[in-house]
BALOBA-1460 file (C-alpha; in Angstrom, 3 decimals):
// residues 274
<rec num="1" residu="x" x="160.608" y="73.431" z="76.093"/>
<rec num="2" residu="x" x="159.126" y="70.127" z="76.784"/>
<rec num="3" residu="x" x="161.784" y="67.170" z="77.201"/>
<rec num="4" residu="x" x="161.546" y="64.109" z="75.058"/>
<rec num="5" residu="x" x="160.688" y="61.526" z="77.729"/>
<rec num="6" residu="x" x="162.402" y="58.272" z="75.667"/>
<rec num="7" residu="x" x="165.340" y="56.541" z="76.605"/>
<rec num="8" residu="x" x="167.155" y="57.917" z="73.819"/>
<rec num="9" residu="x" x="166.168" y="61.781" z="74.181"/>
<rec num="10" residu="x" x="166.333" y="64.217" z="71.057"/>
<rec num="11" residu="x" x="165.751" y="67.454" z="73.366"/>
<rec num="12" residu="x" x="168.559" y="68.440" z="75.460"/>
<rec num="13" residu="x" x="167.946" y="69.359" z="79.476"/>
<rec num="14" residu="x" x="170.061" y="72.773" z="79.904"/>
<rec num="15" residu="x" x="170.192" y="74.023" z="83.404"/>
<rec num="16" residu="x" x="172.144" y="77.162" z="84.111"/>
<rec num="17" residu="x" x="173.189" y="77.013" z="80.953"/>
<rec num="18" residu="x" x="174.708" y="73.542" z="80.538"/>
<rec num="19" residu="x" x="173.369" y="70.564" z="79.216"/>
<rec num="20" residu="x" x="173.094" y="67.725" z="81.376"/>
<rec num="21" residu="x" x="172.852" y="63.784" z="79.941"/>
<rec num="22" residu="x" x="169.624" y="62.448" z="80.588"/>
<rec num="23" residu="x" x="166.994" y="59.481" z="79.843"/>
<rec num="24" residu="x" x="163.881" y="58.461" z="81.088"/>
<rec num="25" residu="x" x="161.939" y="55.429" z="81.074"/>
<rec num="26" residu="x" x="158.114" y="54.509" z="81.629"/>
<rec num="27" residu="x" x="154.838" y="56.566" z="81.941"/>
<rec num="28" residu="x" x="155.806" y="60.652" z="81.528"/>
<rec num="29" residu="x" x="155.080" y="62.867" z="85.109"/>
<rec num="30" residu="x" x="151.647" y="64.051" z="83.238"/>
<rec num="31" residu="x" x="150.210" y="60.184" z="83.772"/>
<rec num="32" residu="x" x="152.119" y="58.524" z="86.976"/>
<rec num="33" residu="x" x="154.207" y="59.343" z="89.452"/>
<rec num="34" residu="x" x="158.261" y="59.650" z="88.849"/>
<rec num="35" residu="x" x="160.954" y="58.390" z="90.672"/>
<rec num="36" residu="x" x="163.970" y="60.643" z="90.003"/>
<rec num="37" residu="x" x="167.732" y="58.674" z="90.531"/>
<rec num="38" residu="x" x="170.608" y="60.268" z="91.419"/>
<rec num="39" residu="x" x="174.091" y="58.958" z="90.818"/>
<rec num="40" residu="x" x="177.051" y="58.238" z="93.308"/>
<rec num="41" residu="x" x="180.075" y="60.429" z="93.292"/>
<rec num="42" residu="x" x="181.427" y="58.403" z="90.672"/>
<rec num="43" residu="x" x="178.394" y="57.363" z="88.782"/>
<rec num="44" residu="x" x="176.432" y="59.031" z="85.994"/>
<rec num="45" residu="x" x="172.986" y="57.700" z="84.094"/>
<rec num="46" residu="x" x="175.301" y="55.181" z="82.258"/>
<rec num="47" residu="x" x="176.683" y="53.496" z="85.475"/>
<rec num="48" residu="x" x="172.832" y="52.694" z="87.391"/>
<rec num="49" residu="x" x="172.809" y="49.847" z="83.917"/>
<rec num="50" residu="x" x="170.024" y="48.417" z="83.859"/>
<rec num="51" residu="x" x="168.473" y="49.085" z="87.162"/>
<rec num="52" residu="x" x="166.393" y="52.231" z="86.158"/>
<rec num="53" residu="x" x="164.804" y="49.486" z="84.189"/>
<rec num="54" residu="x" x="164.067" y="47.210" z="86.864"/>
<rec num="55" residu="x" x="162.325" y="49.753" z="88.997"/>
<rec num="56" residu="x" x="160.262" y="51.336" z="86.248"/>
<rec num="57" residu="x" x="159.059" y="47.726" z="85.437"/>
<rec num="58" residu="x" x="159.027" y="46.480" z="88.877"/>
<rec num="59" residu="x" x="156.991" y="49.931" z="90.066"/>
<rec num="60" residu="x" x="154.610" y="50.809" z="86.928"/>
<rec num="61" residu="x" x="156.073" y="54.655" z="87.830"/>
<rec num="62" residu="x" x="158.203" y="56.938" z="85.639"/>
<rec num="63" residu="x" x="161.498" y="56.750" z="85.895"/>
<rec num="64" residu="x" x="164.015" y="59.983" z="85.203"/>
<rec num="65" residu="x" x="167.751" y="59.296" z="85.321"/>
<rec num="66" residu="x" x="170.310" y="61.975" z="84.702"/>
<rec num="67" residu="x" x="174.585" y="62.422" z="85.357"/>
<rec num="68" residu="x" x="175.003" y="66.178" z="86.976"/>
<rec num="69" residu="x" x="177.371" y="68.261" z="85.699"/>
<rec num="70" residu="x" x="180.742" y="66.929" z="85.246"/>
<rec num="71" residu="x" x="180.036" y="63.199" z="84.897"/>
<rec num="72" residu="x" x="178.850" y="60.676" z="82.328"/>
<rec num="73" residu="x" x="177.894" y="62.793" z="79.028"/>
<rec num="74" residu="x" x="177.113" y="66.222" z="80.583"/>
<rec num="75" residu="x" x="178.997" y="69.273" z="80.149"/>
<rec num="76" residu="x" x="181.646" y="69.966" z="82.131"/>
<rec num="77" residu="x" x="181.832" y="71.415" z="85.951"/>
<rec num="78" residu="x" x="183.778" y="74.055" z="87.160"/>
<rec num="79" residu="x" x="186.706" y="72.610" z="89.692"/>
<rec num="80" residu="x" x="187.755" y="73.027" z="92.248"/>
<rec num="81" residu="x" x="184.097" y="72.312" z="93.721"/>
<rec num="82" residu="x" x="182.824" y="74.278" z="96.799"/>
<rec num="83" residu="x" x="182.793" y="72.401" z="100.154"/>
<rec num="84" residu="x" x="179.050" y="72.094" z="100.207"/>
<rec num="85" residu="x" x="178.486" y="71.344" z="96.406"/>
<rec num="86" residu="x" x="176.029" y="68.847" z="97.819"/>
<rec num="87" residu="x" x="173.721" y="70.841" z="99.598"/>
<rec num="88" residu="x" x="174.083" y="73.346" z="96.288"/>
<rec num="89" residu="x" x="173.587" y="70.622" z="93.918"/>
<rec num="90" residu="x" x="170.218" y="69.627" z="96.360"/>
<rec num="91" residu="x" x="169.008" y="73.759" z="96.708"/>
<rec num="92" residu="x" x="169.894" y="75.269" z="93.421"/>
<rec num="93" residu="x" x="169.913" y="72.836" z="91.003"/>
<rec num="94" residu="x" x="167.458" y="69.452" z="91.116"/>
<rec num="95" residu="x" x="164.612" y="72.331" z="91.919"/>
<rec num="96" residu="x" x="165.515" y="73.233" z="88.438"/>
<rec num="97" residu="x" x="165.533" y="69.662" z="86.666"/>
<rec num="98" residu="x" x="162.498" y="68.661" z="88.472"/>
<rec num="99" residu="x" x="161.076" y="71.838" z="87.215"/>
<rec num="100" residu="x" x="162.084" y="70.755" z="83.769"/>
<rec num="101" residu="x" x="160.866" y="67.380" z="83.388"/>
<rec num="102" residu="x" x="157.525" y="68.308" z="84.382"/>
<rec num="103" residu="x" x="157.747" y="66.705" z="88.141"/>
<rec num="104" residu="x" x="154.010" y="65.934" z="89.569"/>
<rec num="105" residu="x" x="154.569" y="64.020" z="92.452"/>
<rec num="106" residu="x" x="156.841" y="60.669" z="93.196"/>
<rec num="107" residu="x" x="159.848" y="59.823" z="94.786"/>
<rec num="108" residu="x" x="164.030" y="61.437" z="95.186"/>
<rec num="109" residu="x" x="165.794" y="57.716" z="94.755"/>
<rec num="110" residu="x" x="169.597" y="58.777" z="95.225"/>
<rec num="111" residu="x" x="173.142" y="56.624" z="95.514"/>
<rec num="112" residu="x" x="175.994" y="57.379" z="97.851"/>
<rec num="113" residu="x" x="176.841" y="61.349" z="97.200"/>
<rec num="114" residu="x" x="173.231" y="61.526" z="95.242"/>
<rec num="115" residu="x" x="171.499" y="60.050" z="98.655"/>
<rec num="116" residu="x" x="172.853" y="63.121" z="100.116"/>
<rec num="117" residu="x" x="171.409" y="65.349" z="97.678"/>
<rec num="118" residu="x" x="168.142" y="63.661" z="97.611"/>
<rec num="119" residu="x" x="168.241" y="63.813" z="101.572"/>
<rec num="120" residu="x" x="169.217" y="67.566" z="101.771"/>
<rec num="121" residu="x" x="166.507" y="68.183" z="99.099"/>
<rec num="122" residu="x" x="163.968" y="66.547" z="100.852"/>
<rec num="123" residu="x" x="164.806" y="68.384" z="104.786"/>
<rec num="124" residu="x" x="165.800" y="72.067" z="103.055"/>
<rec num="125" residu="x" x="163.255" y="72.530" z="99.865"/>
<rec num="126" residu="x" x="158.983" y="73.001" z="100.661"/>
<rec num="127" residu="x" x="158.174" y="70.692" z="98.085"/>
<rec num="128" residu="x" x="155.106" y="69.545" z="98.234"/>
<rec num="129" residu="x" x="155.726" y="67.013" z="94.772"/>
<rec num="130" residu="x" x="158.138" y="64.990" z="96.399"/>
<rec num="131" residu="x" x="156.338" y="62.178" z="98.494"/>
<rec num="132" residu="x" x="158.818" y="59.847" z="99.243"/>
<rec num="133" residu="x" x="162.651" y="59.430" z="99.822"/>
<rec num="134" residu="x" x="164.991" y="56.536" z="99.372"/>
<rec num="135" residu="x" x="168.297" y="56.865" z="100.243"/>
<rec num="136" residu="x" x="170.866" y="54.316" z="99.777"/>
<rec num="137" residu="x" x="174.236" y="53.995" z="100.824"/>
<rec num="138" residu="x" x="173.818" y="58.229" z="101.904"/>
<rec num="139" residu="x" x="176.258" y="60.018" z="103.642"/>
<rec num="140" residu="x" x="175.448" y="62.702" z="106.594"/>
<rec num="141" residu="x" x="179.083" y="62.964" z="108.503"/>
<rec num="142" residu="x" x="182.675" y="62.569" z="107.355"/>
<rec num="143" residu="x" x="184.244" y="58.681" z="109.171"/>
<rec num="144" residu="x" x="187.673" y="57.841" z="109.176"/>
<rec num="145" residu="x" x="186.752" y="54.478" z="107.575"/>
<rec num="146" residu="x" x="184.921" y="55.993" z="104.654"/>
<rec num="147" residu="x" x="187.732" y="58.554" z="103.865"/>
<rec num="148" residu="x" x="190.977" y="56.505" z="103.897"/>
<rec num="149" residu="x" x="188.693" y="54.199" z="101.311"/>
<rec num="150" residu="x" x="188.185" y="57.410" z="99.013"/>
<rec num="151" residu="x" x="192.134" y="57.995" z="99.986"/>
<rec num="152" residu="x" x="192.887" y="54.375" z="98.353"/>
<rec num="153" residu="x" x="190.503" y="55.743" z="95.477"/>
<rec num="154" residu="x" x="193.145" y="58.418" z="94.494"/>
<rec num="155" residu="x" x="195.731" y="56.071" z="94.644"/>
<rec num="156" residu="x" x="193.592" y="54.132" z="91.741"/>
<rec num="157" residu="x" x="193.236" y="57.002" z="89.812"/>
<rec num="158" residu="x" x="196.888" y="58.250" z="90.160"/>
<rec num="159" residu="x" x="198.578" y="54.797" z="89.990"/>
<rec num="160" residu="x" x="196.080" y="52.468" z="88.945"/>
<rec num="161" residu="x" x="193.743" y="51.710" z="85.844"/>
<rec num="162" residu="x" x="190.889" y="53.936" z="87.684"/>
<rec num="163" residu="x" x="191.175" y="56.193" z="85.018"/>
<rec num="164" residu="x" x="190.769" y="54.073" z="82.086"/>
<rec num="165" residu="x" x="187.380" y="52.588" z="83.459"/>
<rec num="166" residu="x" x="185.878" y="55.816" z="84.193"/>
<rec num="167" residu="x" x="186.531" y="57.156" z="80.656"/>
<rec num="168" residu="x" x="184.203" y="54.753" z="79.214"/>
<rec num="169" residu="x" x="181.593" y="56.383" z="80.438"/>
<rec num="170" residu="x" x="182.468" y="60.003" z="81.436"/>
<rec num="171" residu="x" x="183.721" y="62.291" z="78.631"/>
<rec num="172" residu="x" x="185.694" y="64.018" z="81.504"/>
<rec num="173" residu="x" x="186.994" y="61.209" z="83.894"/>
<rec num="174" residu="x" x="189.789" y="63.916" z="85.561"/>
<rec num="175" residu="x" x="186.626" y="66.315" z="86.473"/>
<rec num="176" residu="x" x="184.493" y="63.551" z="87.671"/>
<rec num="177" residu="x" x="187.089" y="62.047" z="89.569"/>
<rec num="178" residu="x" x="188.766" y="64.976" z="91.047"/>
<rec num="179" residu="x" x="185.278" y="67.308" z="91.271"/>
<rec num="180" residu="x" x="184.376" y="64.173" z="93.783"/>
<rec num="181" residu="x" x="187.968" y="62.995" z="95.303"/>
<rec num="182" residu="x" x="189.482" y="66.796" z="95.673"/>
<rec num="183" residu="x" x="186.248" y="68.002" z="97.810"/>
<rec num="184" residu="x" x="186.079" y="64.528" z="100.238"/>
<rec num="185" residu="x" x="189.610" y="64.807" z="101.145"/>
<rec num="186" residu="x" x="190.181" y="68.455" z="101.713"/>
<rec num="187" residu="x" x="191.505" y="68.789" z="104.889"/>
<rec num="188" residu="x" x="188.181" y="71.008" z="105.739"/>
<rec num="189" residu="x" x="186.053" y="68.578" z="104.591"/>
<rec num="190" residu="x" x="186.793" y="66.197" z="107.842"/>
<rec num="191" residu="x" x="184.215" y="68.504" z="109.551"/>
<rec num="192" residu="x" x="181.386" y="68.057" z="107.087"/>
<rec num="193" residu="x" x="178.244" y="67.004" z="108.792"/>
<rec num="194" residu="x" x="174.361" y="67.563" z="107.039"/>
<rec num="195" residu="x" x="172.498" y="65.605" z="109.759"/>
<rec num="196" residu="x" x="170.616" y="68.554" z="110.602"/>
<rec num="197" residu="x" x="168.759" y="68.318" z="107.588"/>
<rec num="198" residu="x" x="166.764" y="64.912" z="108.800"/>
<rec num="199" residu="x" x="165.501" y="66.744" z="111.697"/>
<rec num="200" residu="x" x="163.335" y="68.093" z="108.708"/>
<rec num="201" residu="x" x="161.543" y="65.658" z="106.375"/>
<rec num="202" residu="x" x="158.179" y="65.334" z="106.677"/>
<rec num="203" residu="x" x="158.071" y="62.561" z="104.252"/>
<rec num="204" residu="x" x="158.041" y="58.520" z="104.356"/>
<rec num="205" residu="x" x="162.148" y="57.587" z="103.991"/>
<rec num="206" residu="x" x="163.434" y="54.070" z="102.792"/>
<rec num="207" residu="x" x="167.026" y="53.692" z="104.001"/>
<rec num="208" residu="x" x="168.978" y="50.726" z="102.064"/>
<rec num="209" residu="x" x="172.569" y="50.300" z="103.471"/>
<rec num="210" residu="x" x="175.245" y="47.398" z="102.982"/>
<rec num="211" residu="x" x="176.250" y="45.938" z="105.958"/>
<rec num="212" residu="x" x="180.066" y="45.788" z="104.537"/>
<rec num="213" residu="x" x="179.906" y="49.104" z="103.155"/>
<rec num="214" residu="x" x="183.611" y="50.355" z="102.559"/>
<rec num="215" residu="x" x="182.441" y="54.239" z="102.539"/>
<rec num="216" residu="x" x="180.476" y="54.152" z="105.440"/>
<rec num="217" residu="x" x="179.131" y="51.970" z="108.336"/>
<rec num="218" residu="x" x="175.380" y="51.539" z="109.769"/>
<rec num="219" residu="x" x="175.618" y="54.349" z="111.625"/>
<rec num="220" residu="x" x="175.166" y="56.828" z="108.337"/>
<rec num="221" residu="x" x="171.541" y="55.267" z="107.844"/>
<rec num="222" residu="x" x="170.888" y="54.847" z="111.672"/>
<rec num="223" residu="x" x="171.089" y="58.411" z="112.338"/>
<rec num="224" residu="x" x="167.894" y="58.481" z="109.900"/>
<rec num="225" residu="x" x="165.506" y="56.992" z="112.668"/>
<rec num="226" residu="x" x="167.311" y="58.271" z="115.234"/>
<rec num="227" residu="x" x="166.173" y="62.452" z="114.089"/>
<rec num="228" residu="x" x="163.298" y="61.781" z="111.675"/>
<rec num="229" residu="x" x="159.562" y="62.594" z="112.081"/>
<rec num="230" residu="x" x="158.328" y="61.154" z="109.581"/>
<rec num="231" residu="x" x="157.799" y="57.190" z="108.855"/>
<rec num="232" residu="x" x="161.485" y="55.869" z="108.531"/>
<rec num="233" residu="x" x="162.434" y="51.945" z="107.082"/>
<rec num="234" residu="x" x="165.999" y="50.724" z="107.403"/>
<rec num="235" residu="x" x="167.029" y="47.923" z="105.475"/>
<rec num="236" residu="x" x="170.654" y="46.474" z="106.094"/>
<rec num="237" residu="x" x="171.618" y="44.159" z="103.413"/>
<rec num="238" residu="x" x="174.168" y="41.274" z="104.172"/>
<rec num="239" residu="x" x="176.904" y="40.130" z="102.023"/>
<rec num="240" residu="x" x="176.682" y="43.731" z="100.379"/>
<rec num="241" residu="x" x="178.938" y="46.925" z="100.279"/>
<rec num="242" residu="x" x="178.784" y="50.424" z="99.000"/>
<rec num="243" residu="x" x="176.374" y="49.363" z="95.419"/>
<rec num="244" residu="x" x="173.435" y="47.629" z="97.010"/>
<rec num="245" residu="x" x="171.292" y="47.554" z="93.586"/>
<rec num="246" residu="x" x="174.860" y="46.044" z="91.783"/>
<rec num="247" residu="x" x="175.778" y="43.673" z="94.768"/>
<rec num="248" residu="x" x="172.145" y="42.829" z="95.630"/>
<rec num="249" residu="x" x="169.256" y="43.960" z="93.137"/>
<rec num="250" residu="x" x="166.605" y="41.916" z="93.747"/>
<rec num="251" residu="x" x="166.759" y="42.414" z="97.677"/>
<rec num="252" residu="x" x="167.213" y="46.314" z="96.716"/>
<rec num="253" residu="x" x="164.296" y="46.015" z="94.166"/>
<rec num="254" residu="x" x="161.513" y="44.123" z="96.239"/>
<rec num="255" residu="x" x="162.437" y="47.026" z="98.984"/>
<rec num="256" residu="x" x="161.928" y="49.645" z="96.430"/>
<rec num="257" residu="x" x="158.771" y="48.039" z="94.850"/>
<rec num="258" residu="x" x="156.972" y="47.611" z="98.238"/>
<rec num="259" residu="x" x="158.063" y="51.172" z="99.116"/>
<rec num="260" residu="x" x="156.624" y="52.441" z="95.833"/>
<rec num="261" residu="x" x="153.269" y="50.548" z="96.696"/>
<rec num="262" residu="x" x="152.480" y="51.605" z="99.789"/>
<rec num="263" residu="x" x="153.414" y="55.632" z="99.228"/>
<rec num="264" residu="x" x="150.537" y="54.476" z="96.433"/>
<rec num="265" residu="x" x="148.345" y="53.407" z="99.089"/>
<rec num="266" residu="x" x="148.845" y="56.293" z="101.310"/>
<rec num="267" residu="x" x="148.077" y="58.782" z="97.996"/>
<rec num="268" residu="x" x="145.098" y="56.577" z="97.437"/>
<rec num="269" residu="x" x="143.663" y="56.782" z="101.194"/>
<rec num="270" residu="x" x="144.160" y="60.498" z="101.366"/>
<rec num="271" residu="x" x="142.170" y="61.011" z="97.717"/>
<rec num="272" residu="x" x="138.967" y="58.603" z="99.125"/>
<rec num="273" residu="x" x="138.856" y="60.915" z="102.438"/>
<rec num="274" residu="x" x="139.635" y="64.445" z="100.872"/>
């Protein structure tokens, strides 16, 4: 089944079953390269706003923006969540939805827990479609920092008005919240480390981190130059935290644009001398 490629989609996207919220905006995969974006632990497609927008406009590319299972409108996920639901979420299932929509070639553009998925994606899965990866705000390793800030999370949900917010835009908010919360502060979970996945990508990376980032410091993007191969740019954003296109759009936008351009340059060179 072909997926209606609107921003207000008729045709649902089932994977494994379940039907995940999606939209998408600009040229289909068939006539330009897509960027895919991938939420935070607490986002879904609702909560990027109206920066899918931006980057489809500021680009000329396709943009495809979906909420995984358990968040925004999409069915809802089984809890308590494995350990390493990223790394599943990055092997088993966006093969799947790329699969679905059609994915050509373009770019994994992932958020906070969806960095990480684009990230393990990109150093576990041959695929040859995916040309470029931005990661922003990722996460590789556990830090004490980063975890007593998802600690004071809970206490928002529990206590605070957490809860409320998140229900107007997740049908679920106790299985987004807890799906996310109940995996990043198991008590196993302090030893969770992907690194080893960078040693692997073979593509062009743009890293985007906050310099006051409350769920992470520098050191999470860092790591990126320190074991990649391939072509790595870090960008460290001032006066920003842990939302970099919310905080700081049109720095995070330019980045993304010039990113964009140049993977279109590189495409273009290797065409000419093919």
């Amino acid at each position: 089944m072909t997926l209606d490629w609107s921003e207000t989609p008729e045709t649902p996207l089932i994977i494994d079953g379940k039907r995940l919220e999606y939209y998408a905006l600009g040229p289909a995969p068939a006539e330009a390269p897509t960027i895919v974006m991938l939420h935070e632990g607490l986002g879904c497609a609702a909560l990027w706003r109206d920066f899918p927008k931006k980057v489809a406009e500021a680009t000329g590319m396709g943009v495809f923006v979906y909420s995984r299972l358990g968040y925004g409108q999409s069915d809802a996920a089984e809890l308590p969540k494995p350990l390493d639901f990223m790394t599943y979420e990055a092997v088993n299932v966006l093969p799947q939805v790329l699969d679905a929509i059609g994915f050509q070639r373009g770019i994994l553009f992932g958020h906070s827990d969806g960095a990480t998925i684009a990230a393990i994606h990109a150093g576990s899965v041959e695929d040859f479609r995916v040309r470029g990866l931005i990661v922003m705000a990722p996460h590789f390793f556990t830090e004490p920092g980063g975890l007593a800030s998802i600690a004071e999370a809970k206490v928002a949900f529990d206590s605070g008005d957490l809860k409320q917010k998140m229900a107007r835009y997740h049908r679920d908010p106790e299985v987004a919240f807890r799906g996310w919360n109940d995996v990043w502060l198991h008590p196993d979970f302090v030893k969770w480390n992907v690194a080893e996945v960078i040693d692997y990508f073979r593509i062009p990376t743009l890293a985007i981190q906050g310099r006051d980032d409350q769920y992470g410091t520098l050191a999470q993007v860092e790591v990126i130059e320190e074991r990649a191969y391939s072509p790595v740019d870090l960008v460290v954003i001032d006066d920003c935290k842990h939302a970099p296109h919310l905080e700081q759009p049109e720095a995070v936008l330019r980045e993304v644009a010039e990113f964009a351009a140049r993977l279109e340059r590189i495409e273009a060179a290797v065409v000419e001398t093919a």
